[in-house]
C-alpha positions in Angstrom: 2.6 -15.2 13.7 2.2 -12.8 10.8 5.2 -10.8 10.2 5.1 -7.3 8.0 9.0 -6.7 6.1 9.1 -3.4 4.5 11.5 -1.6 2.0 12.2 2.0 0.9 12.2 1.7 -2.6 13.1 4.6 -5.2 14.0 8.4 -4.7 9.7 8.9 -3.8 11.0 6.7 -0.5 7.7 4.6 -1.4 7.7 1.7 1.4 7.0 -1.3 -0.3 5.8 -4.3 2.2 5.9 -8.0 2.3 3.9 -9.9 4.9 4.2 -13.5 5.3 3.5 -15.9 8.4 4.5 -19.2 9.1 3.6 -21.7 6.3 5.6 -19.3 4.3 2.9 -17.7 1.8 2.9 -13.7 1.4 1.8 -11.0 -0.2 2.9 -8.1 -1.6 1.4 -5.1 -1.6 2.5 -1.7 -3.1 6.1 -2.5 -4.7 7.8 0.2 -5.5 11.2 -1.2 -7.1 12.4 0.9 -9.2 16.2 -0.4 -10.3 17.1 -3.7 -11.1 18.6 -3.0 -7.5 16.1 -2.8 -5.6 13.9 -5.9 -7.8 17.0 -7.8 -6.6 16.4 -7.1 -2.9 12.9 -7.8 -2.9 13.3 -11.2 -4.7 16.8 -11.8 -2.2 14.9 -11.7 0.4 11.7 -14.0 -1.0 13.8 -16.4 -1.3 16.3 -16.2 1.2 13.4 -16.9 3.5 11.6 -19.4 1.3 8.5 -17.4 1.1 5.7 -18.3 -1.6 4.4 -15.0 -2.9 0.9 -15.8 -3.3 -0.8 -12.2 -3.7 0.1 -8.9 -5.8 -1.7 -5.5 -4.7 -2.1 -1.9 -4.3 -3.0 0.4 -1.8 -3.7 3.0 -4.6 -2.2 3.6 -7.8 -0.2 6.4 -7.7 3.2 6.1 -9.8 5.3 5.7 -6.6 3.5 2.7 -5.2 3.4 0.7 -8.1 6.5 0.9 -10.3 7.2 -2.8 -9.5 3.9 -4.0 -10.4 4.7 -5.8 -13.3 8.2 -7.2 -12.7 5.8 -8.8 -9.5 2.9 -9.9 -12.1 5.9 -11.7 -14.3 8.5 -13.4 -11.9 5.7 -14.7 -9.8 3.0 -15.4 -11.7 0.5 -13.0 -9.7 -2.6 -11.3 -10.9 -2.9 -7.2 -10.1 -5.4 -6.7 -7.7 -6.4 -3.3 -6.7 -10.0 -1.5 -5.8 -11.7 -0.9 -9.2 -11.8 2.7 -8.8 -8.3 2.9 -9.1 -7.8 2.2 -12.4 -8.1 5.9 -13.7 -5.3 5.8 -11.4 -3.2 3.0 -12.7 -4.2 4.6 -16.1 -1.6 8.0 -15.7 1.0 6.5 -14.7 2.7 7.1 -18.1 1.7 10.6 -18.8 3.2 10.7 -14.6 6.4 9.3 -15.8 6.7 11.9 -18.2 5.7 15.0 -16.0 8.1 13.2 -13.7 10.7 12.8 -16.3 11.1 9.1 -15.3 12.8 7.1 -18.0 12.1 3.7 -18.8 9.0 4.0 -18.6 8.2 1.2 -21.0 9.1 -0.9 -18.5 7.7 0.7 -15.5 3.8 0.7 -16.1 1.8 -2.4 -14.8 0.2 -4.9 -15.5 -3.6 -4.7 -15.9 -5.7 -5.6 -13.0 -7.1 -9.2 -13.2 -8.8 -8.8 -9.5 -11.1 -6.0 -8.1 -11.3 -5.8 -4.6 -14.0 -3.9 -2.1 -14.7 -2.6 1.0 -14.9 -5.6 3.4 -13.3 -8.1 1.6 -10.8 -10.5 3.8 -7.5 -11.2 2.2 -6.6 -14.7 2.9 -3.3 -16.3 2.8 -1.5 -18.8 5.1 -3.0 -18.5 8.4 -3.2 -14.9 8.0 -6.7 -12.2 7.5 -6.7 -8.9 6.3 -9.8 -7.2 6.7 -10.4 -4.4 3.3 -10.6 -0.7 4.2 -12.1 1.4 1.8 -10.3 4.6 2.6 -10.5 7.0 -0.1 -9.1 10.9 0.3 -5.4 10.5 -0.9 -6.5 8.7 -4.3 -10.1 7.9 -5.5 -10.2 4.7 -4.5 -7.5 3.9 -1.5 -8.0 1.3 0.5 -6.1 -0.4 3.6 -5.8 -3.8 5.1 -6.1 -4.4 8.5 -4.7 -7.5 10.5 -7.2 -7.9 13.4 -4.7 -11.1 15.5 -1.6 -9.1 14.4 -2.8 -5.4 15.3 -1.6 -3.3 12.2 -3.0 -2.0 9.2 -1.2 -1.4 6.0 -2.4 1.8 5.3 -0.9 3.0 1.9 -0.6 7.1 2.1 -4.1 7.7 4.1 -2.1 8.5 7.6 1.6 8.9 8.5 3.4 9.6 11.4 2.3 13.1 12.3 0.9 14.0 8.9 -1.5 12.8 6.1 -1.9 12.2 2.8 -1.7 15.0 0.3 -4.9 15.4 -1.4 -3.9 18.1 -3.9 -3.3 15.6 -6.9 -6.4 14.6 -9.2 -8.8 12.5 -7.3 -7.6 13.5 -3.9 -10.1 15.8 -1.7 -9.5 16.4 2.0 -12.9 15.9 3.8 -12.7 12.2 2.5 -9.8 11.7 3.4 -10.2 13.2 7.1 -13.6 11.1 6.8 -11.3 7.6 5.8 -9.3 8.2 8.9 -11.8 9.1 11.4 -14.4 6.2 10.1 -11.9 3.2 9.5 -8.2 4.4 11.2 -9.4 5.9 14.4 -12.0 3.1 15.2 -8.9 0.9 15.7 -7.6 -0.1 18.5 -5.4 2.3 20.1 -2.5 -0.2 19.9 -3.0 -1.3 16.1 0.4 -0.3 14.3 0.0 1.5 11.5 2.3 1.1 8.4 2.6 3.4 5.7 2.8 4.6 2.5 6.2 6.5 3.5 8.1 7.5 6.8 8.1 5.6 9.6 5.3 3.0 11.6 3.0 5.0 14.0 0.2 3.9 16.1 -3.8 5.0 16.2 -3.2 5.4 19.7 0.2 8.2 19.4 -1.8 9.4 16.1 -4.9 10.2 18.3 -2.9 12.3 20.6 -0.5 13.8 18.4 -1.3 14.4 14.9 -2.0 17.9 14.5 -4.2 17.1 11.7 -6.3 14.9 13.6 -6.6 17.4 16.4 -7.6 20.5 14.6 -10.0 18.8 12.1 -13.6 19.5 13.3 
């Protein structure tokens, strides 16, 4: 059974998420540890539960969702993996820091990207699939995984509980992202759970019904 652990990292309230199943490997996608803090609680809880991180990646680059990247990259070994369009992304995140007025920032950035991944792709780990979403809107390049046998998707900040992703910061343009969540989110299942970026899980199904965004969108 694959099982999806999530944290609230930083004053952004990024979530980060590890998934893992039952031989133990996982990935980690979008950390967002900030403090030595919250980098303790992510690695307390690795290896509390004698998980094997075998994957490092990113929904999108924005500064939130990637503060941990490199403390990831160096305590376990892992390669970046994000979708190549991203890296204008990954890029800005110190000129961000400094808009921001983020200190530290020297040891904040991340690592560079060793692995590109695409539309379509299957992440593989354990006895666990994720199928690639290419979902661009929020950032240029966004994309979301989606567990077919486990009925989520980690969707990064493409759709939230009663909202969407902003699309007002470089990169970002409402149409595709309305288009990302029409074309890859609301072909889901109805049941698939949908973990975000921030804020709480939703569904497609309570989504569909609810989100004015979704309803007034023509």
């Amino acid at each position: 059974m694959t099982e999806v652990h999530s944290f609230v990292f930083s004053p952004f309230s990024e979530n980060t998420y590890i998934i893992y199943d039952d031989t133990k490997e996982c990935i980690i996608i979008d950390p967002g540890c900030y403090s030595v803090t919250e980098r303790k609680l992510l690695s307390n809880f690795i290896t509390n539960n004698q998980l094997k991180p075998v994957r490092l990646i990113n929904t999108h680059c924005h500064i939130d969702h990637v503060f941990g990247n490199r403390y990831v990259a160096e305590t376990y070994h892992l390669p970046l993996e994000i979708h190549e369009g991203e890296i204008p992304v990954l890029e800005s995140v110190a000129m961000v820091a400094q808009m921001y007025g983020i200190p530290n920032v020297q040891q904040s950035p991340d690592p560079d990207p060793k692995k590109f991944i695409k539309d379509g792709d299957i992440i593989k780990f354990g006895n666990t699939e994720l199928e690639v979403l290419f979902t661009p809107g929020h950032s240029p390049a966004s994309i979301s995984f989606y567990c077919k046998k486990g009925a989520f998707v980690i969707g990064g900040d493409v759709l939230f509980q009663g909202s969407i992703g902003r699309t007002d910061l470089p990169g970002g343009d409402y149409d595709t992202l309305m288009q990302s969540i029409f074309n890859k989110f609301l072909t889901l299942p109805n049941e698939t759970v949908v973990y975000s970026g921030h804020g709480h899980p939703t569904s497609i199904r309570s989504e569909r019904k609810a989100n004015g965004f979704i309803l007034d969108y023509n």
